[in-house]
C-alpha positions in Angstrom: 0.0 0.0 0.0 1.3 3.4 -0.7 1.7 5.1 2.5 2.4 8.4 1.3 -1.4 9.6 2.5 -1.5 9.1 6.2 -5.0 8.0 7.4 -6.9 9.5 10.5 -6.8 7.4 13.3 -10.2 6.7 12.4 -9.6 5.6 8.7 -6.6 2.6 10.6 -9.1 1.3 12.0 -12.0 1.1 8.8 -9.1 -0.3 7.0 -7.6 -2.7 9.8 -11.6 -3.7 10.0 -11.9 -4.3 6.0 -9.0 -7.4 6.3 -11.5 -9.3 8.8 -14.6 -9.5 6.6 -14.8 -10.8 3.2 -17.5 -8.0 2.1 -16.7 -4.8 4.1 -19.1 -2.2 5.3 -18.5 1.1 6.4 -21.4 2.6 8.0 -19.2 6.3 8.4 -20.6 9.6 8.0 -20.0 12.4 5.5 -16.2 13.5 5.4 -14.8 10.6 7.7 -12.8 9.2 4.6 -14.8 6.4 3.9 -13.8 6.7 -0.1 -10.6 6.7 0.1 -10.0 4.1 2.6 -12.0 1.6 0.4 -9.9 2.5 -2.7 -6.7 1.7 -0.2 -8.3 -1.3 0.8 -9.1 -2.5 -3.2 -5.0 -1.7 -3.9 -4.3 -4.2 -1.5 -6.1 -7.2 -3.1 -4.1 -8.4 -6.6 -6.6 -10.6 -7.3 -9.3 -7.2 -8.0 -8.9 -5.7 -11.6 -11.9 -4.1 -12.7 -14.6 -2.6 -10.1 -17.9 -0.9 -10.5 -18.7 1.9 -8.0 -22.5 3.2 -7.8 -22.9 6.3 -6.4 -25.6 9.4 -6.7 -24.1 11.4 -9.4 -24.1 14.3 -6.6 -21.4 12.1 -5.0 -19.0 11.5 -8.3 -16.5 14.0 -7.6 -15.6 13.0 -4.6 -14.6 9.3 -6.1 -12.8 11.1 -8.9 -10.7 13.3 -6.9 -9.9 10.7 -4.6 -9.0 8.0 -7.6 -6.9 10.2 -9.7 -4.8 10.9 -6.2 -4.1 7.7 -6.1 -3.0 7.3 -9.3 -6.4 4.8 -10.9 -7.8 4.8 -14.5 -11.3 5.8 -14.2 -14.1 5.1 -16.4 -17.3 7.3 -16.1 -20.4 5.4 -17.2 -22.6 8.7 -18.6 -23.7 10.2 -21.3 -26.2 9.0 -24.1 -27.1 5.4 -24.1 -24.9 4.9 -27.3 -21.9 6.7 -25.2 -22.3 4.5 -21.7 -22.0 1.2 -24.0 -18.8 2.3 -26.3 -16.9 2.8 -22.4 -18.1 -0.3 -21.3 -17.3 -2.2 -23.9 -13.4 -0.9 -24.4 -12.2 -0.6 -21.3 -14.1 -3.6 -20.0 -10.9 -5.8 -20.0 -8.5 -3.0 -18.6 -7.6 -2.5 -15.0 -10.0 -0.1 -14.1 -12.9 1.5 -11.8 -16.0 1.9 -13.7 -18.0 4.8 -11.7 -22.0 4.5 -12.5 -25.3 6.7 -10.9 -27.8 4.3 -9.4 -30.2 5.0 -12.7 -27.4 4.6 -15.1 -27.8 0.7 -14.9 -31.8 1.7 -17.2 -29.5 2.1 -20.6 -27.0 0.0 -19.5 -28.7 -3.2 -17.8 -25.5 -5.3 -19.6 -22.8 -4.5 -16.7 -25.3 -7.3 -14.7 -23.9 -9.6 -17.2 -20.1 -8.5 -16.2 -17.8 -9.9 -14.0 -17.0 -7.2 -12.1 -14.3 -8.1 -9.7 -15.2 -5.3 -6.9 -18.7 -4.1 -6.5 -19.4 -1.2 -4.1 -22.8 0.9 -3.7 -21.8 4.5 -1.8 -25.1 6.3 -0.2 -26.3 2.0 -0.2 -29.6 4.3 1.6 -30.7 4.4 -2.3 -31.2 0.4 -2.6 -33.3 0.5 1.0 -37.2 0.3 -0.3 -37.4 -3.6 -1.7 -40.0 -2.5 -4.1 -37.8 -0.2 -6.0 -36.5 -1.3 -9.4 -33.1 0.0 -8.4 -33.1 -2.4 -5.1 -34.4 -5.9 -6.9 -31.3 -4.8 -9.7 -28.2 -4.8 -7.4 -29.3 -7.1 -5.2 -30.8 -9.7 -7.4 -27.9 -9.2 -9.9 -24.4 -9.2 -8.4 -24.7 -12.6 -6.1 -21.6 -14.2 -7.8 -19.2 -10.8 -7.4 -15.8 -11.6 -5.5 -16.1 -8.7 -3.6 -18.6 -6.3 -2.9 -18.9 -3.3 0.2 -21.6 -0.5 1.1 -20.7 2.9 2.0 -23.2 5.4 3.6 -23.2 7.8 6.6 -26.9 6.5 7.8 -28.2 2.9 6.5 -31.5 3.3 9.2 -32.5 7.2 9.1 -36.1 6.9 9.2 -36.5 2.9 10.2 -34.9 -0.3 10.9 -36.1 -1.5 7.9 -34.1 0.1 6.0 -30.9 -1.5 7.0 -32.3 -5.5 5.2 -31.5 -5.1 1.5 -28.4 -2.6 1.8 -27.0 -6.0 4.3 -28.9 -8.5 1.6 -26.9 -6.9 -1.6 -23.7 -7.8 0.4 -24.3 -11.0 2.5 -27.7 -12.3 2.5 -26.3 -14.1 5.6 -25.5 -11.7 7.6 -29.3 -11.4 8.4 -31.1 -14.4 9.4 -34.2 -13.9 6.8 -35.0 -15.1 3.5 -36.1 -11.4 2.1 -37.4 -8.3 3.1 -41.2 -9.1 3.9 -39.8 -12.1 6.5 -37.4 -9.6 7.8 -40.6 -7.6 8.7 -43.0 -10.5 9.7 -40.7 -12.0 11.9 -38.5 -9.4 13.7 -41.2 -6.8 13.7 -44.7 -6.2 15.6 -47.0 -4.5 13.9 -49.3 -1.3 14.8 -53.1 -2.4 15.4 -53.7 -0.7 12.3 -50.7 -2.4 10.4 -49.1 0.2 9.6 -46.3 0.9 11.8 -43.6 -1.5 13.0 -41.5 -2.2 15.8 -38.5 -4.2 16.3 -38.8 -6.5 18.8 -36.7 -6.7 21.9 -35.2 -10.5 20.9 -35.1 -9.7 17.4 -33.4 -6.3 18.4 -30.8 -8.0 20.3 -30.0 -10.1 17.4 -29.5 -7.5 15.0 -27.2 -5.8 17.0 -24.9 -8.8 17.5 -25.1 -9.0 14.1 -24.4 -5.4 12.7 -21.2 -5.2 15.3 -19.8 -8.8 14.0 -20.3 -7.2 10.3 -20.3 -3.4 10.3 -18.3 -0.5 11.3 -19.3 2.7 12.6 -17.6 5.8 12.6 -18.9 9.5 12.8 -17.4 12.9 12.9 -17.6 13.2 16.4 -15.3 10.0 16.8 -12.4 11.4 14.7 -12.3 14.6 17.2 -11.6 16.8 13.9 -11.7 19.8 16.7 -13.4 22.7 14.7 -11.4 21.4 11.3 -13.4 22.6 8.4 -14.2 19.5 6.5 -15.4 20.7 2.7 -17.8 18.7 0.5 -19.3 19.5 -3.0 -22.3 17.9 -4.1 -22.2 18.1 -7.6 -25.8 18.1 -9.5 -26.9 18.1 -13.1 -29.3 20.0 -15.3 -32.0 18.5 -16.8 -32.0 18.6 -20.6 -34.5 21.6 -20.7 -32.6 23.5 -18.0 -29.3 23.6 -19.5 -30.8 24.8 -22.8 -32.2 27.5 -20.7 -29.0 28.0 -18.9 -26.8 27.9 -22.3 -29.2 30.7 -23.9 -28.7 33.0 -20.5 -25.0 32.1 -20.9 -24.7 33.4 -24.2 -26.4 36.5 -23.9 -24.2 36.9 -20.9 -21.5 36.7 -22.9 -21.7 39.1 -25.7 -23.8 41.5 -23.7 -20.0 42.0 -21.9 -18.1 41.6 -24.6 -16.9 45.0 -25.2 -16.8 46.0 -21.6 -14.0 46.2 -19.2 -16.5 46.6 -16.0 -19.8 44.3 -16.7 -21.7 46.5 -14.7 -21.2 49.0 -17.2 -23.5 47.3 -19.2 -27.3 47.1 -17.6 -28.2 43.4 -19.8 -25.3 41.7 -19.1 -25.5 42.3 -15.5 -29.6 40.9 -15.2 -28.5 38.0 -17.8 -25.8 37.1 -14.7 -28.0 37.1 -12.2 -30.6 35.0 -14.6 -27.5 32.0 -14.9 -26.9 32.5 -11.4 -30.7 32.4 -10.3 -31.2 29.1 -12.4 -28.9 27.4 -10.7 -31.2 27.7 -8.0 -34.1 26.7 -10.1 -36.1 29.5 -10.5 -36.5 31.2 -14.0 -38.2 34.8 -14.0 -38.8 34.4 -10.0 -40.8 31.1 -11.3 -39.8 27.7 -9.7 -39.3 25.6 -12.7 -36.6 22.8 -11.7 -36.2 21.1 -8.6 -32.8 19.4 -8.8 -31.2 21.1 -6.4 -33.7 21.4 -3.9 -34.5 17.2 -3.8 -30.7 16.9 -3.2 -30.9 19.2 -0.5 -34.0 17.3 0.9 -31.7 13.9 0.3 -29.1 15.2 2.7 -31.5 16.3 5.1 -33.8 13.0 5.0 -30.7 10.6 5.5 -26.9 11.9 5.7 -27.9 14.8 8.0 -30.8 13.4 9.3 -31.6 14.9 12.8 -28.5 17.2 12.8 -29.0 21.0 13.2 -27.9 22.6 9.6 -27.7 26.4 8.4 -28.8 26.5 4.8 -27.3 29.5 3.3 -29.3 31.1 0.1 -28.5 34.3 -1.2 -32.1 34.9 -3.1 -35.0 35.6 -1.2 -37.0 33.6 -3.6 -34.8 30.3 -2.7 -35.0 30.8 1.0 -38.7 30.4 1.2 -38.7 27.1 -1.6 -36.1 25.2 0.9 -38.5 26.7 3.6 -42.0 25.2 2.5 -40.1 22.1 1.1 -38.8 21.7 4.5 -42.0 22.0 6.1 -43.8 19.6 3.3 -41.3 17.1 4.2 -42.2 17.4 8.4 -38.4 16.5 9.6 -38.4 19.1 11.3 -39.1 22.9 12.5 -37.5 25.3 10.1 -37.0 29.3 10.2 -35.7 32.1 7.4 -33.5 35.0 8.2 -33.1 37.6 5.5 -33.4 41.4 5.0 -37.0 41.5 6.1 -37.6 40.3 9.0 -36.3 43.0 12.3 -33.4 42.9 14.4 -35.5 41.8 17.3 -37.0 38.5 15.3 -33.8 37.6 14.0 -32.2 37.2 17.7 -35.1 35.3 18.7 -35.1 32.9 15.7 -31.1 32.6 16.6 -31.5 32.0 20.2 -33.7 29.8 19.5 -31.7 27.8 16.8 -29.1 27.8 19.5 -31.2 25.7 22.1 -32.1 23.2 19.9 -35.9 24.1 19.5 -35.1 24.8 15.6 -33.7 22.3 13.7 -33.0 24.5 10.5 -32.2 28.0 9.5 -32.3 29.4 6.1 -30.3 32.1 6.0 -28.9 35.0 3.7 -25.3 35.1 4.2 -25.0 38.9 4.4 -27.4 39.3 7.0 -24.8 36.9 9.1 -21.5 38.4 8.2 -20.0 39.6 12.0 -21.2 38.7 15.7 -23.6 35.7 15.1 -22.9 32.9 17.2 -24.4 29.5 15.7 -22.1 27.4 17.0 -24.5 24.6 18.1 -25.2 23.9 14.3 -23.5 20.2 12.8 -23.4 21.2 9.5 -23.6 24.2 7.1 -24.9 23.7 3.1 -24.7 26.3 0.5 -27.5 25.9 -1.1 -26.0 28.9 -3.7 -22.8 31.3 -3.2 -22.1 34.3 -1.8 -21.1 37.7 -3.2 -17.4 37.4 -2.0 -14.7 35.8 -0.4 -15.4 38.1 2.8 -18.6 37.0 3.3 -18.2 33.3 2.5 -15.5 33.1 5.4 -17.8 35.0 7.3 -20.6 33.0 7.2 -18.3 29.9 7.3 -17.3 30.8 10.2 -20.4 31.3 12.3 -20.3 27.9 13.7 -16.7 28.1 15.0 -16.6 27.9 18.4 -13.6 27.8 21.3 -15.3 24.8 22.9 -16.5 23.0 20.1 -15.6 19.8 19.9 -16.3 18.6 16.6 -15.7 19.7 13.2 -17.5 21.8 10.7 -19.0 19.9 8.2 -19.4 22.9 5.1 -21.3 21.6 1.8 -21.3 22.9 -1.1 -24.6 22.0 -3.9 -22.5 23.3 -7.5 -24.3 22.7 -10.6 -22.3 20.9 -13.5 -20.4 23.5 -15.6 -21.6 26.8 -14.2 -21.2 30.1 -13.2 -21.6 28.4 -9.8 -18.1 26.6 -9.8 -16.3 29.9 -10.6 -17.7 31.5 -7.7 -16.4 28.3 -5.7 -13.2 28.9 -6.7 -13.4 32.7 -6.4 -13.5 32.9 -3.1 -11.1 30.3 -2.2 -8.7 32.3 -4.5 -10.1 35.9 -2.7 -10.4 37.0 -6.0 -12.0 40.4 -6.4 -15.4 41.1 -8.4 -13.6 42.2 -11.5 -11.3 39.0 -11.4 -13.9 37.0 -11.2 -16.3 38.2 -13.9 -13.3 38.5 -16.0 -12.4 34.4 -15.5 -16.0 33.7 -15.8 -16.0 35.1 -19.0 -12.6 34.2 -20.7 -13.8 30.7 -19.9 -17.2 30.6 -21.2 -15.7 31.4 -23.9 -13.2 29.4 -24.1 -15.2 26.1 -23.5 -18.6 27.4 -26.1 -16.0 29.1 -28.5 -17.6 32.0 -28.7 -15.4 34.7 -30.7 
């Protein structure tokens, strides 16, 4: 193994763990290092050639960053249907890691047919509901694989359920049920209505002897990152609609600043920028017309972050109260906005009461939270869309550093594919100023659409 990375203390022991099982999993949540101590792990084994890894597309970066550090040939399975089959087919007998989304297996059902030599399923939460065409897929389809593993930061957010077919893909003995439905006849009791169902105490006894014999845990909190800032970006497409709107905006961006040294100078160019930068959010003309971003935002809430305290930061009025009422559609818990027009007096309440745990979510504008806000009790932050400058993104990054805390800050970042969005990213991590960054934004729009 190349030891040039050092692990955590916490990644030793994943990785000491993986060499006791045959078919690994790592139950560890978001930013713990869960990707790359499975692609250490695979290194190890000479026997493993080719793997497939299934993840949310959201969570492709991650695997692609890690794999390149460590030197792997990659192979992402997108693209037309046409596309996915010409990579499958030539690099199929080259030492590689194939990286699919959990619906790219629909117009590509022939890697079932492949032997893969490595299967793992990251965010395995996807494969949890037994009716799902996804679930009966992977875990009718890959029995015969040398090696397989499941990667997620939750498997049980809403039930116990949850955890059967996640454990059935990998080992359908690790569980001592046929399926699903005799999981649930036999270790649950049912509601007087039928409805609801609870684990038993024997059967809950048994599971537990069973997930610690088979599973390891590991959260945050158990690497002791200390107030470390620990960065993810969730990386989301357009639909095909969407980035035809976005490619018109774009455009008109484009030459509208084309003989302009300032783009504020010109009036059009300015509104077409805030247009790109207000469909990444999904609203077109202050309509809501795509939720992309907003179901990954609900995805993260509903399982990876699922009972944390999270600051949602949203720089458009319009996109605070959509993550509000989807929030409150979904009934995980209480949720409150703070922006520009609510008073002084609201906003500390709303804070104080963030603080002492009687809301579970706050939307918030980033400039309204520049200086003095303590929000230190929050577990995570998400930017839902960026902020106008490197100043006010370390601002608001910083509101849930604390002297006493004594975990890290887990800071997400949801980037649409290819756009504006990214150079903003980067913008403030290079503490670029406005003009630098309109300027890049521009040179490389142009660049990649060859616009003259």
């Amino acid at each position: 193994m190349d030891n040039k990375l050092i692990f955590h203390k916490g990644q030793k022991r994943a990785f000491n763990y993986m060499h006791t099982v045959h078919n690994p999993v790592l139950f560890m949540e978001m930013r713990t290092g869960k990707t790359l101590t499975i692609v250490r792990y695979i290194k190890t084994i000479s026997k493993i050639k080719k793997s497939l890894i299934v993840a949310p597309y959201s969570a492709f970066n991650g695997w692609v960053d890690t794999l390149e550090n460590e030197n792997q040939n990659i192979v992402l399975l997108t693209g037309t249907k046409k596309q996915r089959h010409e990579k499958l087919f030539l690099n199929i007998y080259k030492n590689v890691w194939f990286i699919i989304n959990y619906q790219g297996w629909i117009p590509l059902p022939e890697i079932k047919d492949f032997d893969f030599d490595f299967v793992c399923l990251d965010e395995s939460i996807h494969i949890a509901n037994p009716k799902s065409k996804v679930s009966k897929f992977f875990v009718n389809n890959f029995k015969s694989t040398y090696k397989k593993a499941i990667l997620t930061g939750d498997p049980e957010p809403n039930h116990k359920l949850q955890l059967f077919q996640q454990l059935q893909f990998l080992n359908p003995d690790i569980l001592p049920y046929k399926d699903y439905w005799d999981f649930r006849s036999r270790a649950f009791k049912p509601d007087f209505l039928g409805y609801d169902f609870t684990l038993t105490k024997k059967s809950d006894s048994i599971l537990k002897e069973r997930l610690s014999k088979y599973c390891f845990y590991l959260s945050r909190k158990d690497c002791g990152f200390d107030n470390k800032k620990e960065y993810v970006k969730r990386v989301i497409q357009f639909s095909k609609p969407m980035k035809n709107h976005y490619s018109t905006i774009i455009k008109e961006f484009v030459l509208a600043s084309r003989n302009d040294k300032v783009i504020k100078k010109s009036v059009y160019a300015l509104q077409s920028f805030l247009w790109a930068r207000r469909l990444c959010g999904g609203f077109l003309d202050d309509k809501f017309v795509w939720d992309g971003k907003i179901k990954e935002l609900l995805y993260l809430l509903n399982n990876e972050l699922k009972g944390q305290k999270v600051v949602v930061w949203a720089s458009f009025i319009n996109e605070q109260y959509k993550i509000l009422e989807s929030i409150k559609r979904c009934k995980i818990g209480l949720c409150y906005v703070v922006n520009g027009e609510q008073s002084k007096k609201d906003n500390d309440v709303t804070i104080k009461a963030f603080q002492n745990g009687r809301v579970n979510y706050l939307v918030a504008q980033p400039s309204c939270f520049k200086h003095g806000v303590d929000l230190s009790s929050g577990d995570c932050e998400i930017y839902y869309s960026q902020c106008n400058g490197a100043e006010t993104r370390n601002q608001s990054e910083d509101r849930l550093a604390h002297k006493n805390r004594k975990q890290g800050i887990l800071i997400i970042d949801l980037l649409i594919e290819s756009s504006i969005e990214y150079d903003y990213y980067m913008s403030h991590k290079l503490k670029e100023t406005e003009k630098e960054l309109y300027t890049r934004i521009i040179n490389r729009i142009k660049r990649e659409k060859n616009y003259a």
